[in-house]
C-alpha positions in Angstrom: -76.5 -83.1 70.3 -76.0 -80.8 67.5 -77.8 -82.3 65.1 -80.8 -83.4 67.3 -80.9 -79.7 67.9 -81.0 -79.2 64.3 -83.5 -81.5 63.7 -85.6 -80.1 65.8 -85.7 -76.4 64.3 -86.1 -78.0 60.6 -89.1 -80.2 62.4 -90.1 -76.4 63.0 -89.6 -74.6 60.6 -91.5 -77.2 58.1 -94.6 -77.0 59.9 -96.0 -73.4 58.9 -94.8 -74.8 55.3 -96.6 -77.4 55.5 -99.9 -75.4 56.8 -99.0 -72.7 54.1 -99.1 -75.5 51.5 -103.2 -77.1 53.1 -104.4 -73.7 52.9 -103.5 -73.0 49.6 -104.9 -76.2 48.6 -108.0 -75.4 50.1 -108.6 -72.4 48.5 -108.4 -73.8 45.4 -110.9 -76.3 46.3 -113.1 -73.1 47.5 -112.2 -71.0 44.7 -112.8 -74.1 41.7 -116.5 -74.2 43.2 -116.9 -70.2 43.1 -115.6 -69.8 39.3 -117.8 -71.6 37.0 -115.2 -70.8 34.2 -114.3 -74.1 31.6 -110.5 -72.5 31.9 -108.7 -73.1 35.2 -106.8 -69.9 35.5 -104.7 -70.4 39.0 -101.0 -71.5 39.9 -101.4 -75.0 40.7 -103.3 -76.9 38.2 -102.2 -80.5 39.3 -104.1 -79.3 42.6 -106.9 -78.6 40.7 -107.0 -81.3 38.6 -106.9 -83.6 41.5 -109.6 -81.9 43.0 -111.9 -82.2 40.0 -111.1 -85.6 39.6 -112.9 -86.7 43.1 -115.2 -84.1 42.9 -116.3 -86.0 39.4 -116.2 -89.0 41.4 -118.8 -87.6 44.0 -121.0 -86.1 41.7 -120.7 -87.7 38.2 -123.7 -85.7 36.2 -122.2 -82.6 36.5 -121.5 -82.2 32.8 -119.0 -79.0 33.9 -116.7 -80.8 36.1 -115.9 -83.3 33.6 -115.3 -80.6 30.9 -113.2 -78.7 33.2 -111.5 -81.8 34.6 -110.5 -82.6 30.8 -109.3 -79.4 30.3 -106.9 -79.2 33.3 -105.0 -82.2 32.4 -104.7 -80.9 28.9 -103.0 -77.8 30.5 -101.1 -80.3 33.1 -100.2 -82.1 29.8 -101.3 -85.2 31.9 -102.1 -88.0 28.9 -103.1 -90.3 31.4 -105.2 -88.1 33.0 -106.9 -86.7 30.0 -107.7 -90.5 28.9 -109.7 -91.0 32.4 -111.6 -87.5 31.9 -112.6 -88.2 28.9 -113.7 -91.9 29.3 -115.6 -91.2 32.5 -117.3 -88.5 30.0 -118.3 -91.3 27.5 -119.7 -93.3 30.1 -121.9 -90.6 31.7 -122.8 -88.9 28.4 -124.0 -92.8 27.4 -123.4 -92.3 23.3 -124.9 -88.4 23.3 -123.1 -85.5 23.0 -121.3 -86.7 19.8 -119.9 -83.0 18.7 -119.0 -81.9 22.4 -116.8 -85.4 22.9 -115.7 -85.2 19.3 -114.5 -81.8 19.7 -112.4 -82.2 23.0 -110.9 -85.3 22.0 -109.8 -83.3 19.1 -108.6 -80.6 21.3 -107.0 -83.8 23.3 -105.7 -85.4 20.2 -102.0 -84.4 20.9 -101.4 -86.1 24.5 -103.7 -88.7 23.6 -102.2 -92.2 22.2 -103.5 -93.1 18.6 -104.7 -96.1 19.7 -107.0 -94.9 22.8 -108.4 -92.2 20.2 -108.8 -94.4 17.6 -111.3 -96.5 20.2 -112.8 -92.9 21.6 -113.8 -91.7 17.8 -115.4 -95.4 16.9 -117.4 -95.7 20.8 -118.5 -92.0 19.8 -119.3 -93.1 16.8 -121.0 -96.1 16.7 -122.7 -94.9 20.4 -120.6 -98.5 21.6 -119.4 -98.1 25.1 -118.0 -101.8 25.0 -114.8 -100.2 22.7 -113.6 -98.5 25.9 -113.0 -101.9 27.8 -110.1 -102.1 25.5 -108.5 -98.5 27.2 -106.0 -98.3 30.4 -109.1 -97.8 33.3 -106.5 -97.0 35.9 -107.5 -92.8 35.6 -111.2 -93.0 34.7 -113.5 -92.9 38.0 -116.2 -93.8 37.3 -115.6 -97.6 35.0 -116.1 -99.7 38.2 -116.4 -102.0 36.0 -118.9 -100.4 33.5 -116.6 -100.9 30.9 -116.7 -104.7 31.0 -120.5 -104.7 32.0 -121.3 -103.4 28.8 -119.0 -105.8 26.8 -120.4 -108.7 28.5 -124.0 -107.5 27.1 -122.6 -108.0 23.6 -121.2 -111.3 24.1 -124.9 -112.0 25.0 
């Protein structure tokens, strides 16, 4: 009987954790759409990050979000997350912007694997979309299968 009784108060005790934790969550959300900063400067950037990530999904032409979502998964020191951002990036940007992608992949360049920035520098480069078929898709949003639509127009 003891430890249903025991149970029980933990069952308790976690709930106002567990609402703590939701509200803080959603202030982030609130406070992310408030400061229109590059720099996430909060205490839970994985949150944040998260966050960004569908909020880039929802509303891909917001050329902020994406920089913003690359840069908090630099500062989460996510690689996979920072090879997403910055694909989804490509794709929107569609071959322009050469010295803002350029520049964060640089700034990227550490948590990136040599062979996913040796694709990103020649798609930049040579404005060929098709080269990101060949990266891991699993944490870009937006490929849907972009990536291999545009590879199958140069087998054409």
């Amino acid at each position: 009987m003891n430890s249903a009784v025991s149970q029980a108060e933990v069952a308790q005790e976690e709930r106002p954790v567990n609402a703590d934790l939701q509200l803080s969550k959603l202030q982030i959300m609130f406070n992310l759409q408030v400061d229109k900063r590059l720099i996430y400067a909060g205490t839970q950037p994985t949150v944040a990050l998260r966050y960004l990530t569908r909020l880039v999904a929802a509303r891909p032409r917001t050329l902020r979000n994406h920089i913003r979502r690359i840069y908090l998964a630099i500062q989460c020191a996510d690689s996979d997350s920072v090879t997403g951002a910055l694909i989804d990036l490509l794709l929107v940007l569609r071959g322009r912007g050469q010295f803002l992608v350029n520049r964060l992949i640089q700034q990227a360049g550490p948590l990136l694997k040599s062979e996913c920035r040796i694709a990103m520098n020649k798609a930049v480069d040579t404005r060929d979309l098709s080269r990101l078929a060949e990266l891991p898709l699993e944490h870009a949003v937006l490929s849907n299968g972009r990536c291999m639509q545009f590879s199958r127009q140069k087998l054409h």
